[in-house]
GUMIVO-934788 format. One record per residue (C-alpha): residue in one letter; residue number from 1; x, y, z. Coordinates in Angstrom, 3 decimals, decimal comma. Each point is the difference from the previous one (the first is absolute). Example, Ala and Ser with C-alpha at 12.3 -4.5 7.8 and 13.67 -1.06 7.14 Angstrom:
ATOM   residu   num          x          y          z
ATOM        A     1     12,300     -4,500      7,800
ATOM        S     2      1,370      3,440     -0,660
end
This chain:
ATOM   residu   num          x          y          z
ATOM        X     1      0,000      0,000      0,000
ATOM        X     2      1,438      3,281     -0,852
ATOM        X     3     -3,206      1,963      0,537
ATOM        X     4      0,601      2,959      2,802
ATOM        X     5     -2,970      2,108      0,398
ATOM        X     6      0,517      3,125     -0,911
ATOM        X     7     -2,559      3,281      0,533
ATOM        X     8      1,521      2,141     -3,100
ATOM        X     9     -1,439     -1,859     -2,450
ATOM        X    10     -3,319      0,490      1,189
ATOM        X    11      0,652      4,013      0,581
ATOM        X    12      1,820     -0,010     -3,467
ATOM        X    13     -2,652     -1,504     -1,644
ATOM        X    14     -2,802      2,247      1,724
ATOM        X    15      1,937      2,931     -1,161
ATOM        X    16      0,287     -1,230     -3,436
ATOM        X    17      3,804     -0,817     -0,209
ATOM        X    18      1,000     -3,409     -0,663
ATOM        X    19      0,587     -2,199      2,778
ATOM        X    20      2,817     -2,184      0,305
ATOM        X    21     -2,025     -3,358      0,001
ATOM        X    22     -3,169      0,229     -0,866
ATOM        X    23     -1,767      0,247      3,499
ATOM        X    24     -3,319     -2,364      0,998
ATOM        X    25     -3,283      2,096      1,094
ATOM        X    26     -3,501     -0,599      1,272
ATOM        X    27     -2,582      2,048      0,983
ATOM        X    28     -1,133     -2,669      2,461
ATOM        X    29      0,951     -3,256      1,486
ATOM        X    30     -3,273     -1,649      1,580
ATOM        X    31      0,906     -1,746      3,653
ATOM        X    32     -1,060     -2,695     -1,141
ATOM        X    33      2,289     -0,883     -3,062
ATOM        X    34      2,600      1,107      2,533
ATOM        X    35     -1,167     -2,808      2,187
ATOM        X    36     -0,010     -2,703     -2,496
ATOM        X    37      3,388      0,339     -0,948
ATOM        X    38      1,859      0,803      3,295
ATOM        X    39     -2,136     -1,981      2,620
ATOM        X    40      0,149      3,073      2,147
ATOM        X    41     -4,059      0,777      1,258
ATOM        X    42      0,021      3,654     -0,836
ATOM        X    43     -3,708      0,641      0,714
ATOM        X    44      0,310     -1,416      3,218
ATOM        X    45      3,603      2,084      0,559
ATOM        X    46     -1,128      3,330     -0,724
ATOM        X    47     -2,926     -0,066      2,329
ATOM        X    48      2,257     -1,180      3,064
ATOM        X    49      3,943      0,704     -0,549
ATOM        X    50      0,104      3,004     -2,921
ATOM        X    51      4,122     -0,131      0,567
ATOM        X    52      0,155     -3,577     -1,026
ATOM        X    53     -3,089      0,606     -2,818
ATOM        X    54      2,524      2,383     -1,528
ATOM        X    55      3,162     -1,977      0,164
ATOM        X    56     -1,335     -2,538     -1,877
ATOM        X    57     -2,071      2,314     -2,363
ATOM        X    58      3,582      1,841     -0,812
ATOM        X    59      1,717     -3,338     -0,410
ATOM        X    60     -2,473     -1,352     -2,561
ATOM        X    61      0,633      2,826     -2,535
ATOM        X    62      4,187     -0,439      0,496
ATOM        X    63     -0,448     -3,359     -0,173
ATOM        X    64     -2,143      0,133     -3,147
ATOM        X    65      2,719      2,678     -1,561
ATOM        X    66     -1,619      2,940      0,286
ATOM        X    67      1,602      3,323      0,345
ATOM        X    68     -2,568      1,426      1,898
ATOM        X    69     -2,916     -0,865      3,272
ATOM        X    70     -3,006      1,205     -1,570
ATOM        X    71     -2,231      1,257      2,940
ATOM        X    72     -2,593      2,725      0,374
ATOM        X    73     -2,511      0,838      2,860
ATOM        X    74     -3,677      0,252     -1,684
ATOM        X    75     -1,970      3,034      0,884
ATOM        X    76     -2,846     -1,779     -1,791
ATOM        X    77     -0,176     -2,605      3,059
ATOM        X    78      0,238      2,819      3,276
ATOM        X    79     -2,384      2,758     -1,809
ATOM        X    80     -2,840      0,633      2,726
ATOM        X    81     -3,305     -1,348     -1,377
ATOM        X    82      2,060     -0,917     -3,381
ATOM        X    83     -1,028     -3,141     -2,413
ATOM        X    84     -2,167      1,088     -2,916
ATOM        X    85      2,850     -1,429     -2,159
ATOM        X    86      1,147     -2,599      1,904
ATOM        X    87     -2,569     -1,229      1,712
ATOM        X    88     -2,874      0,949     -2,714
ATOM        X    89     -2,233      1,882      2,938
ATOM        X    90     -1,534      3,476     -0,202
ATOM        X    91      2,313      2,731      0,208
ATOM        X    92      0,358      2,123      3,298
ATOM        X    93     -0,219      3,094     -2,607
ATOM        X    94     -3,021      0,713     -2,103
ATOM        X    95     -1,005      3,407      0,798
ATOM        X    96      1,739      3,150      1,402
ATOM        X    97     -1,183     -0,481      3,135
ATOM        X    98      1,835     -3,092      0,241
ATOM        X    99      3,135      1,696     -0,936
ATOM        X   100     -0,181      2,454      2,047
ATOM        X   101     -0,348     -2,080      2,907
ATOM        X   102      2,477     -2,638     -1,051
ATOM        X   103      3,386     -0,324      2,213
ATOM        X   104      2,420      1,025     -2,523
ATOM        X   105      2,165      1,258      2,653
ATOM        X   106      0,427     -3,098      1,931
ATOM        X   107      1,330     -2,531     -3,070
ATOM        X   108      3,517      1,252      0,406
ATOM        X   109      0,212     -0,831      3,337
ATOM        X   110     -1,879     -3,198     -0,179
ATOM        X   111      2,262     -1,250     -3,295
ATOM        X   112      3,215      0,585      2,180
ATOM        X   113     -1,811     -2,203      3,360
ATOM        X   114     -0,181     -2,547     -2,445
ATOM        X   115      3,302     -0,654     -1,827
ATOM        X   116      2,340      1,890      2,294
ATOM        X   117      1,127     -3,208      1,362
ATOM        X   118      0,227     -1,766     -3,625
ATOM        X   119      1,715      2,810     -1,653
ATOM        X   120      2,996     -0,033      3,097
ATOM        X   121     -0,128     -4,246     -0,334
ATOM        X   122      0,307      0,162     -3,754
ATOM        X   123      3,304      2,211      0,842
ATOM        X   124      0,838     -1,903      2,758
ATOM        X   125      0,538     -3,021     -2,210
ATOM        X   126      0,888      1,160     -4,000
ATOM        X   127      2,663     -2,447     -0,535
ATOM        X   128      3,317      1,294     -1,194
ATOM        X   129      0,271      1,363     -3,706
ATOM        X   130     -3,662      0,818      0,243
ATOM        X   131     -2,584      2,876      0,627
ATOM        X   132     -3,693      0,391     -0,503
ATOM        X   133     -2,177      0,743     -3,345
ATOM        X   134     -3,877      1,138      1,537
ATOM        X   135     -0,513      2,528      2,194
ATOM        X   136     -4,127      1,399      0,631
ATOM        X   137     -1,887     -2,451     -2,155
ATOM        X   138     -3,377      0,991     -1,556
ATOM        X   139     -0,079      2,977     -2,118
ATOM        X   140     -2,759      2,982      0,117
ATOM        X   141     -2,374     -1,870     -2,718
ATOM        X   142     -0,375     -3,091      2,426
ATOM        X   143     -0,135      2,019      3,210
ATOM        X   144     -2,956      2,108     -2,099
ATOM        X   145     -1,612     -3,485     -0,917
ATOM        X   146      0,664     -1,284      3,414
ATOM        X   147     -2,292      2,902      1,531
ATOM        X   148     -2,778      0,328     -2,508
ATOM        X   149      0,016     -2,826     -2,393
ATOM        X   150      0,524      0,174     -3,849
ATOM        X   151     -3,557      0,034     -0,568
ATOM        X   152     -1,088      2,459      2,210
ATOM        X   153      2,955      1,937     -0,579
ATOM        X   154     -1,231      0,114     -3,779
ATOM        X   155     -3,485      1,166      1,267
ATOM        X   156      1,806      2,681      1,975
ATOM        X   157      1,841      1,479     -2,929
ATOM        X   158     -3,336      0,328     -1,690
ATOM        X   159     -2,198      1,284      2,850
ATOM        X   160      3,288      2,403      2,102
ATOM        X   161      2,568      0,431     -1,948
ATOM        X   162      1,377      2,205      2,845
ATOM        X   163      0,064     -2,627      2,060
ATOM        X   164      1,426     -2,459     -2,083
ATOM        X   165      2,771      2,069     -0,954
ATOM        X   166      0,785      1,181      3,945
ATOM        X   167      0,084     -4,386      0,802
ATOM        X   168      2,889      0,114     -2,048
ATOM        X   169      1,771      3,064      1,482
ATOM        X   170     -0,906     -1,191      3,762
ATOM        X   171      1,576     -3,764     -0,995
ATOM        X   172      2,892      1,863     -0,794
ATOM        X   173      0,721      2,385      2,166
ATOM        X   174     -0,371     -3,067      2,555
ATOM        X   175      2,159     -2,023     -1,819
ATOM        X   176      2,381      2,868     -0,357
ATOM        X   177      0,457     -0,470      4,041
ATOM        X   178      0,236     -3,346      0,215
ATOM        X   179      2,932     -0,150     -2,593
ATOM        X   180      1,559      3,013      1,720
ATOM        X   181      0,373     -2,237      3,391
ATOM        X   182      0,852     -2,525     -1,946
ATOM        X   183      3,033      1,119     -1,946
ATOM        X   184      0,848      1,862      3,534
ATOM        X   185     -0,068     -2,917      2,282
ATOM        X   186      0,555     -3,314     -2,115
ATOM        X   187      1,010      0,747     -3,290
ATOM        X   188      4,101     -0,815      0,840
ATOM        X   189     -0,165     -3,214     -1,027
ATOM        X   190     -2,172      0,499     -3,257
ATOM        X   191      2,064      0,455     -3,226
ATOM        X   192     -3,106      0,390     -2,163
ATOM        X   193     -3,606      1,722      0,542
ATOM        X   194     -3,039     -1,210     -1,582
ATOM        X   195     -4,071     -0,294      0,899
ATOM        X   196     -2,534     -2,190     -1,810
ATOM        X   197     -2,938      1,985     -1,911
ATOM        X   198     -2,020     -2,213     -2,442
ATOM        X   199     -1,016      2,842     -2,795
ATOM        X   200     -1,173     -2,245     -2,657
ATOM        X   201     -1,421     -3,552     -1,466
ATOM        X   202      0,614     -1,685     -3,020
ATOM        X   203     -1,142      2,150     -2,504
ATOM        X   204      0,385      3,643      1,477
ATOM        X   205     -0,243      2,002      3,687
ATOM        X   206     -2,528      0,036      2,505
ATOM        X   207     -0,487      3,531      0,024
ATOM        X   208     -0,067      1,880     -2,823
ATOM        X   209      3,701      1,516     -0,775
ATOM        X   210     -0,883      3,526      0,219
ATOM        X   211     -0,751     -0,982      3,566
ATOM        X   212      2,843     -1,599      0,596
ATOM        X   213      2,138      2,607     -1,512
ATOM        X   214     -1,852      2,525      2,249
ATOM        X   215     -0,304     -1,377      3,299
ATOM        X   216      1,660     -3,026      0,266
ATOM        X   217      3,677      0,728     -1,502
ATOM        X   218      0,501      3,545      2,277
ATOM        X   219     -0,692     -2,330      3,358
ATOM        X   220      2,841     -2,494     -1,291
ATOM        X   221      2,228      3,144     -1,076
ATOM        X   222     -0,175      1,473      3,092
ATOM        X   223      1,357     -3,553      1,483
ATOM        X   224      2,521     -0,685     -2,164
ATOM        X   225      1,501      3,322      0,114
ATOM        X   226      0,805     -0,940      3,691
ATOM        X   227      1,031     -3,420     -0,491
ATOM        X   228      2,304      1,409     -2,220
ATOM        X   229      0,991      2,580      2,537
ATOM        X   230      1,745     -2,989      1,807
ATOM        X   231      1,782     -0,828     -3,025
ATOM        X   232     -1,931     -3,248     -0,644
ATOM        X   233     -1,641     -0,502     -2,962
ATOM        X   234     -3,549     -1,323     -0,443
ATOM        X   235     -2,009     -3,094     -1,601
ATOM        X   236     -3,315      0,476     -0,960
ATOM        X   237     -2,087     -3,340     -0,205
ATOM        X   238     -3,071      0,246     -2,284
ATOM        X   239     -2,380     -2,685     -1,437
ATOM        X   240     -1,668      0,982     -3,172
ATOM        X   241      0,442      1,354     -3,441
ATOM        X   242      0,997      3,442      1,030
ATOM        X   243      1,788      1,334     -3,088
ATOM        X   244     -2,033      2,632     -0,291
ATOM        X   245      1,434      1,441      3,598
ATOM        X   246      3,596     -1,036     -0,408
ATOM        X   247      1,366      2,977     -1,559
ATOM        X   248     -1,586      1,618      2,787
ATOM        X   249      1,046     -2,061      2,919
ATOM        X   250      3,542     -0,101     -1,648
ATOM        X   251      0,251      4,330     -0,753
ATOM        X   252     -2,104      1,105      3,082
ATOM        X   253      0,038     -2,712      2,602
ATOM        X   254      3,170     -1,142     -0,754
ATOM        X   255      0,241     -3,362      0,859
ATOM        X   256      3,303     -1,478     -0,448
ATOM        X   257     -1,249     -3,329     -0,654
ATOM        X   258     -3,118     -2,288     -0,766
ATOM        X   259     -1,161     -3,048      0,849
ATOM        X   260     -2,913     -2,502     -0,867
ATOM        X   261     -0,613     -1,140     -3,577
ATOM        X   262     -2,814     -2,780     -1,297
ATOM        X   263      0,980     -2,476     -3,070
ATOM        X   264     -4,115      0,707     -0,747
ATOM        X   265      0,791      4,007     -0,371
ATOM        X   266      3,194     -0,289     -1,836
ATOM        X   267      2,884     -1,798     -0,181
ATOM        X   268      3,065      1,727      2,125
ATOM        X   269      2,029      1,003     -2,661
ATOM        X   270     -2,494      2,893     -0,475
ATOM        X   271      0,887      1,786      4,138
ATOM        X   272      3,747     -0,504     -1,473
ATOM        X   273     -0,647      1,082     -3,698
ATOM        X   274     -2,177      3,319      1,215
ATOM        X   275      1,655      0,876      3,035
ATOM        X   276      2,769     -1,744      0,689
ATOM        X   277      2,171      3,218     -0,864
ATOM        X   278     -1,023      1,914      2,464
ATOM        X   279     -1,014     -2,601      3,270
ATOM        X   280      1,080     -3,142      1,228
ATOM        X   281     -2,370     -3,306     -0,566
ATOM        X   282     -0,894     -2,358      2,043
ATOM        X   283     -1,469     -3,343      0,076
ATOM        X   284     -0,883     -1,656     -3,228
ATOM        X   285     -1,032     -3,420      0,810
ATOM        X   286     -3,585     -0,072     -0,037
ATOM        X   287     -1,734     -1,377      3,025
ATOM        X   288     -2,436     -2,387     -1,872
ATOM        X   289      3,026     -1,777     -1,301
ATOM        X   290      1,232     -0,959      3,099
ATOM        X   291     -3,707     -1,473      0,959
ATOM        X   292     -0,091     -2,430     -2,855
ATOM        X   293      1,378     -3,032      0,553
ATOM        X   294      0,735     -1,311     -3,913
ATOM        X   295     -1,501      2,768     -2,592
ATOM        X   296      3,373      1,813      0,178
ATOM        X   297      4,307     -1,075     -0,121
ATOM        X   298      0,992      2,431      2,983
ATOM        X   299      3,228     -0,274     -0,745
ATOM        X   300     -0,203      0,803     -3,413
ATOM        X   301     -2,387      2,764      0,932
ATOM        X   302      2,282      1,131      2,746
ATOM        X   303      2,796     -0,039     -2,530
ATOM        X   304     -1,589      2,558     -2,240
ATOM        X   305     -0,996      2,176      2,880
ATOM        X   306      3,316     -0,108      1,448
ATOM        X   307      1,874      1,024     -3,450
ATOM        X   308     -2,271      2,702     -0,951
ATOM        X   309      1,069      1,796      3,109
ATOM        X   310      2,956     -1,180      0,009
ATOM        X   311      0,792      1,940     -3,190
ATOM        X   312     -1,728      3,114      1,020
ATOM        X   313      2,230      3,042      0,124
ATOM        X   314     -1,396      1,075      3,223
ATOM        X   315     -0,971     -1,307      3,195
ATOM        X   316     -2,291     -2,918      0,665
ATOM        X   317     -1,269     -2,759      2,523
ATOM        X   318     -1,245     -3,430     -1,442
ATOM        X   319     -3,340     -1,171      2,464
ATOM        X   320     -3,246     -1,030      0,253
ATOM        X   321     -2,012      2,170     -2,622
ATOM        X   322     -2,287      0,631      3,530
ATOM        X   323      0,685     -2,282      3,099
ATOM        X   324      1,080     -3,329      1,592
ATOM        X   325     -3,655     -0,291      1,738
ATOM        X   326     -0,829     -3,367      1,273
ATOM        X   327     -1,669     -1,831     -2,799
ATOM        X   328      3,127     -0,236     -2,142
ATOM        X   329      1,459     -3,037     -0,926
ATOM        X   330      2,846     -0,529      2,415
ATOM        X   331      2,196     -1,986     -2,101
ATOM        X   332     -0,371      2,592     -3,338
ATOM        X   333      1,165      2,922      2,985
ATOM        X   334      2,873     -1,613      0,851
ATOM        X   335      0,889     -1,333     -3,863
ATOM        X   336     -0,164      3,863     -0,678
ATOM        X   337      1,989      0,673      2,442
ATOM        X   338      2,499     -2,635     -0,749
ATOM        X   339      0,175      0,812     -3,778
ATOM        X   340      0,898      3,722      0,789
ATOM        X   341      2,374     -0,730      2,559
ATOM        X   342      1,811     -2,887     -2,612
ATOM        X   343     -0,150      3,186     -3,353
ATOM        X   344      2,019      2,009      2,137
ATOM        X   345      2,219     -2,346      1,498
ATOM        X   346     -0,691     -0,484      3,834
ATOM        X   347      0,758     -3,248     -0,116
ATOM        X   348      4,105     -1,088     -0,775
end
């Protein structure tokens, strides 16, 4: 084994420079997959020793030849009276009344009660070589979604467009705080920034992109402009077509790099062909592919993947086109994982 983990590549390839070795990256590694390949019983370990939860969660991404621990603490899942998104209930918000009454104040506080103690194990245990890719997951989109619901949220563009456009400006100016204690208190260990904000679908965004453009991409500019203040620079991960916001989310935003791509939409070469001049790419391997269990050669697939970055000019990160989540195929993971490791020569 030659393989020594090594955080540059990672923070090369986020800044669009390229990396020494082409550098592993997920979004997401679901507990269990983590379990079924180590042994170690990380549901049970992060509800009773968080140190220990952490050791072994930093271990399986050296171990696995990754660059990088990907880790972020969810606003989504400590949002008072949150879960129109996640949960599919009605949202806390519908009418201004609602807003007004809502406890935007007290989210800061309550997202720093909850991962305080995660954020200082994560640190606590970053094996050597390595540092962090995450940060304050969920972006202002899902945090909007989370309090109102897509439906309703449509309804409310329709019926107070006043409103509608303040739910976007509260989200962020909350968000705003919560990455300001962030990048303050635990951000030392972090080599790259990034949140998760799911702007499109298949075939085109979610909201239309004049609304994006308006009063989505100021909230993320406002963000990034202090990430970047910290020197790091910043991932965004977005599912959907969103070409029709890229330019803007590349010139305004200005995202350093992107993640999240869908064999469906179009086939990667397209994020590298249209943008790979100007940001670094990540992932590539669609998710599906991983799932199937004889439709697809994953090594031949990975292969392809692999060498299209590979040649890029710029920076990039080979990964799951989304996620590891717990329905993949175990095996196709770690044959994945073994093919990449074996095209740039881990093994001697």
């Amino acid at each position: 084994m030659s393989y020594k983990p090594d955080y540059k590549n990672i923070l090369n390839a986020a800044k669009n420079i390229k990396p020494d070795r082409l550098p592993l990256y997920e979004h997401l590694i679901s507990d269990d997959i983590i379990e079924k390949i180590t042994g170690n019983k990380m549901s049970q370990l992060l509800k009773t020793d968080k140190n220990e939860y952490f050791r072994c969660y930093c271990n399986f991404f050296k171990d696995m030849g990754y660059d990088a621990v990907s880790f972020e603490g969810w606003t989504a899942d400590i949002i008072p009276d949150g879960g129109a998104l996640g949960k599919h209930k009605k949202g806390v918000i519908q009418t201004r009344e609602d807003f007004n009454k809502y406890p935007w104040e007290s989210v800061p506080k309550i997202f720093v009660e909850a991962y305080d103690e995660s954020y200082r194990a994560l640190a606590r245990n970053m094996p050597e070589g390595m540092m962090a890719i995450g940060g304050v997951g969920n972006g202002i989109f899902e945090i909007v979604q989370e309090l109102v619901g897509f439906e309703d949220l449509c309804y409310m563009k329709a019926d107070d467009e006043e409103l509608y456009k303040d739910m976007f400006s509260k989200v962020g100016e909350v968000m705003y705080e919560i990455w300001k204690i962030f990048l303050k208190d635990y951000s030392q260990c972090f080599c790259v920034c990034r949140f998760g904000d799911d702007l499109g679908y298949r075939s085109g965004t979610m909201l239309s992109d004049e609304d994006i453009k308006k009063y989505i991409i100021p909230q993320y500019k406002r963000i990034i402009e202090l990430v970047h203040s910290y020197n790091k620079p910043f991932l965004l991960h977005s599912c959907g077509a969103i070409f029709d916001v890229m330019d803007e989310l590349i010139e305004e935003a200005k995202i350093d790099a992107k993640h999240s791509n869908e064999d469906a939409i179009c086939d990667f070469s397209r994020w590298i062909n249209d943008y790979g001049a100007k940001i670094g790419n990540f992932g590539g391997i669609d998710t599906d592919v991983l799932c199937e269990s004889s439709e697809c050669d994953i090594t031949e697939y990975v292969t392809r993947v692999y060498n299209l970055l590979a040649e890029k000019n710029g920076g990039g990160a080979i990964g799951s086109g989304n996620s590891i989540p717990d329905y993949v195929d175990v095996e196709r993971y770690k044959k994945y994982i073994d093919t990449v490791r074996r095209l740039r020569g881990d093994f001697k």
